[in-house]
N, C-alpha and C positions, 0 to 999 in steps of 0.2 A: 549450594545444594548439589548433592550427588546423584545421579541417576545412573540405571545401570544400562547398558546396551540391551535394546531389546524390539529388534529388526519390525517384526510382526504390529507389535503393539506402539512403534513407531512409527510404522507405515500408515496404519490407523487413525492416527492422532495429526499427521502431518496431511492427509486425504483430508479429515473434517474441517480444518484449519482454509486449506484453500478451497472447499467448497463453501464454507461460511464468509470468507474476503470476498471469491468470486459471484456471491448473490448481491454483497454493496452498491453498485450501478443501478441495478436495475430496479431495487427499492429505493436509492435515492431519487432515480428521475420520476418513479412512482409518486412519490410525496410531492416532487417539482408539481406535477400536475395537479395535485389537489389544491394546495393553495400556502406554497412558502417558496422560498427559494435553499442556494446552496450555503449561504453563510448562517442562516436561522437550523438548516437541517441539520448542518454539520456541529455545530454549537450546542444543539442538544443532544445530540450522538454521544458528544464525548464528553460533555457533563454524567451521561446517564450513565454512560461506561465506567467512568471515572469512581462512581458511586459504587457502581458492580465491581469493580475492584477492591475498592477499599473493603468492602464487606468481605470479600471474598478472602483477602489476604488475613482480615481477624480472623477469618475461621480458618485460611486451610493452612495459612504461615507461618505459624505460631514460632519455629523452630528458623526460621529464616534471618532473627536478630535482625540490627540496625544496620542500612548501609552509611558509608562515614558521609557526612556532611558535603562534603565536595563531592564527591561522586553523585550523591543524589543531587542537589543543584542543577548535576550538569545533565541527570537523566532529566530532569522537567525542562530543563532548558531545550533539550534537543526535542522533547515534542512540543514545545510553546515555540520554538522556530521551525523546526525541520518538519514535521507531521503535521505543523497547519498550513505551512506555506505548501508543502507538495499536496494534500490531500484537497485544501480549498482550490486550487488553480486547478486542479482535475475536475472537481467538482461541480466548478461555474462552467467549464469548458464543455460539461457533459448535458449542460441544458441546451446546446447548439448542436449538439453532434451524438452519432450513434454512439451508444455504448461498446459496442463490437469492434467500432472502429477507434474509438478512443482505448480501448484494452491494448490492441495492437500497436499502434503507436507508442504506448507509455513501456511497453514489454521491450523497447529497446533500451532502457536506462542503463543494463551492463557495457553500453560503448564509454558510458559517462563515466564508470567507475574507472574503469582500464583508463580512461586518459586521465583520470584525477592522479590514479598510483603513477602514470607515468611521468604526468610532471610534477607531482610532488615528492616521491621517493624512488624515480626516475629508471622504476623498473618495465625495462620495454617489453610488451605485452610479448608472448609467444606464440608460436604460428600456428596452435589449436586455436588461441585469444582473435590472432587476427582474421583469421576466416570465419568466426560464429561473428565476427563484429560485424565484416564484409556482408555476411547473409541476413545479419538484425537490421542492417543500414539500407537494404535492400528491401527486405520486408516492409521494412516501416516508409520507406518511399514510394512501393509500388500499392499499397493500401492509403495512405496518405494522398497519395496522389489522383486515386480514382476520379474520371471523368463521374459526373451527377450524386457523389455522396455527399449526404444530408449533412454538413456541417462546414464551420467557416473558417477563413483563413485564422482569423484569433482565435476560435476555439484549438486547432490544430497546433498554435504556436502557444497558447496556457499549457497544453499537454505535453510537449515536447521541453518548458521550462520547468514543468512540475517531476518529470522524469530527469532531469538537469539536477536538480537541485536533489533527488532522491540520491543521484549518483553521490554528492558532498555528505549525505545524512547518513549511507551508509559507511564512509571512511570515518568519521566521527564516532558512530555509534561504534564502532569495532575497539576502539580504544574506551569505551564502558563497557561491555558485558564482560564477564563471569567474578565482579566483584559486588553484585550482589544476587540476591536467590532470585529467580526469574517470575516469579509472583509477582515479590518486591518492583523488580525492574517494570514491569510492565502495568504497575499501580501508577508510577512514579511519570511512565509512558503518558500512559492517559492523561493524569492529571495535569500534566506540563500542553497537553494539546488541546484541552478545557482552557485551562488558562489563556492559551496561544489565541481560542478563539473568541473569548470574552472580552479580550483587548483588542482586538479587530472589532468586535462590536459596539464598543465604548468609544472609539475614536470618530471625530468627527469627518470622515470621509467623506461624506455627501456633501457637506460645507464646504470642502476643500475642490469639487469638482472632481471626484473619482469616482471610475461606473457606480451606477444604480448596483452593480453584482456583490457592491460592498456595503450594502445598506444590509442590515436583518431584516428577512419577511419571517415572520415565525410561525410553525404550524399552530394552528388556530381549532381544528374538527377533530373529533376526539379516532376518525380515520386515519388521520394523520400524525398524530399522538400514540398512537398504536404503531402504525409504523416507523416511525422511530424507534419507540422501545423496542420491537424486535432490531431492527439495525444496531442498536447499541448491544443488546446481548449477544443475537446470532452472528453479525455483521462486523462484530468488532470484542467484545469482554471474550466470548467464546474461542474464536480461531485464533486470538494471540495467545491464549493462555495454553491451546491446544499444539500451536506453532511451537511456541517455548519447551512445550513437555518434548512433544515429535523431534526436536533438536537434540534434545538430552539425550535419547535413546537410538539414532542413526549416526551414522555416520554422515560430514558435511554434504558428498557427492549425494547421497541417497536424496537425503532432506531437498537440495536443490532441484532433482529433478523432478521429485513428485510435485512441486511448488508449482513446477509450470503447467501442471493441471489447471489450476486458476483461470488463466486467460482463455484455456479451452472451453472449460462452464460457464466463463461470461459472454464470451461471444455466442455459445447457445444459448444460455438464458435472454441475453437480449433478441435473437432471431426469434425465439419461442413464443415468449411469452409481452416483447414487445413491439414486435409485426416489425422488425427491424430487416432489411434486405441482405444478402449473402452473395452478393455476386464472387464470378470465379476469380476474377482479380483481387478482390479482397481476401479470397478462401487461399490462394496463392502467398499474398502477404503474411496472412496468418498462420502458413505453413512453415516460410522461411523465418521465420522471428521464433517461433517455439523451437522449430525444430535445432535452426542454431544454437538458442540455451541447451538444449538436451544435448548437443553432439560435446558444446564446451564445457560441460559439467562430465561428463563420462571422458573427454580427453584431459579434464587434468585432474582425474581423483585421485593422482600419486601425490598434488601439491596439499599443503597441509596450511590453506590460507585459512583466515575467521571468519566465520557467517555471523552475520548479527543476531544478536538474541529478538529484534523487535522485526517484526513486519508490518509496516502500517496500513498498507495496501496498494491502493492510492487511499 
């Protein structure tokens, strides 16, 4: 599908994209509190997503035809692996620890990519690369590291594997997008992360002696049940679909910088509205981590690498 450049109405679309990702945290740990956990929340999340797409693509895809059988395969593959593993490990991680500080931490995954391209097609990062890395690696150690913040060594270490693993999903996903309409892809997104998470639910993991975190609690009150469904729409069917279009109509460097709006609205959403603390060392960390993305997205807008068509969030 074609899209034409259209700076404005890109802008637009890439802005509602990452304030609808960046409200995810703070309604999931909302629903924690009611009465489920991260593998029941997230399982219905992206069922219901799943479903908002498929609707979505009869009605508005019509003209998007079939992507070939391998390629789709390997879209649901990469959210039945890649999108349930990074987004469940964030997720459990987020019932120990603040949101604000979990945003921050997971905001350094572009070290992971630069070292995946390094050593797998062994192109050595460049010295815009290595100073935003210097500054992300910094950020997320001097946040991480805060004397008295609310969360625990495991949760700190889910978050930092689930941003690991983010860095592999996006070298993966990049060798699938623009072979099929980005509807399609992002139908195909969900549905493979539905999946991803119904077989995590189906396996006998509590038998096996694995945390309680992998058990489903499923929302149970119809509070809860509401809050999902907005999670799946707003939180997830919406800002991908918004991401993808916002892609089509900027250019890469644009799209990227506006993205790291994200981590800014979650860290105030959680200050806000989840009485979560803001000390200056943490507003420090969170300084050098964004601000790093933004300085190495603006120093290398000459390069003409691929941004993925999908963002899953966490």
């Amino acid at each position: 599908m074609t899209v034409r450049r259209h700076p404005l109405a890109g802008a637009a679309l890439t802005t509602l994209a990452a304030l609808g990702f960046s409200t995810v945290p703070a309604l999931a740990k909302t629903i924690y509190d009611a009465d489920s956990n991260a593998l029941g929340v997230m399982t219905v999340r992206f069922t219901l997503a799943a479903a908002v797409m498929l609707a979505a693509r009869a009605l508005l895809a019509r003209g998007e035809g079939r992507p070939l059988p391998r390629d789709a395969w390997r879209m649901v593959a990469a959210g039945a692996i890649g999108v349930t593993a990074v987004s469940l490990m964030y997720f459990i991680a987020i019932g120990e620890i603040d949101t604000s500080l979990g945003i921050v931490i997971w905001y350094g995954y572009p070290v992971t990519v630069v070292a995946y391209t390094w050593l797998v097609w062994r192109r050595r990062p460049s010295r815009a690369a290595s100073l935003a890395l210097v500054g992300s690696v910094a950020g997320v150690a001097l946040a991480a590291g805060e004397r008295g913040a609310r969360g625990t060594g495991t949760a700190i270490t889910l978050i930092v594997l689930s941003a690991i693993c983010f860095g592999a999903y996006i070298i993966v996903l990049q060798r699938l997008v623009g072979r099929m309409g980005f509807i399609t892809g992002v139908t195909l997104l969900n549905a493979g992360s539905a999946l991803g998470y119904w077989i995590v639910c189906l396996l006998p993991l509590g038998r096996l002696g694995m945390p309680a975190d992998l058990e489903p609690v499923w929302p149970v009150s119809g509070r809860a049940f509401a809050l999902v469904a907005i999670l799946a729409v707003v939180g997830t069917a919406v800002p991908f679909m918004a991401s993808m279009a916002g892609l089509r109509m900027l250019d890469p460097t644009s799209y990227s910088i506006l993205m790291t709006i994200e981590p800014v609205i979650a860290v105030v959403v959680g200050v806000t509205f989840l009485g979560e603390g803001m000390t200056a060392r943490r507003l420090v960390g969170a300084v050098l981590v964004i601000g790093a993305l933004v300085a190495y997205t603006a120093a290398e807008s000459r390069r003409s690498a691929p941004v993925p068509d999908a963002h899953p969030g966490p």
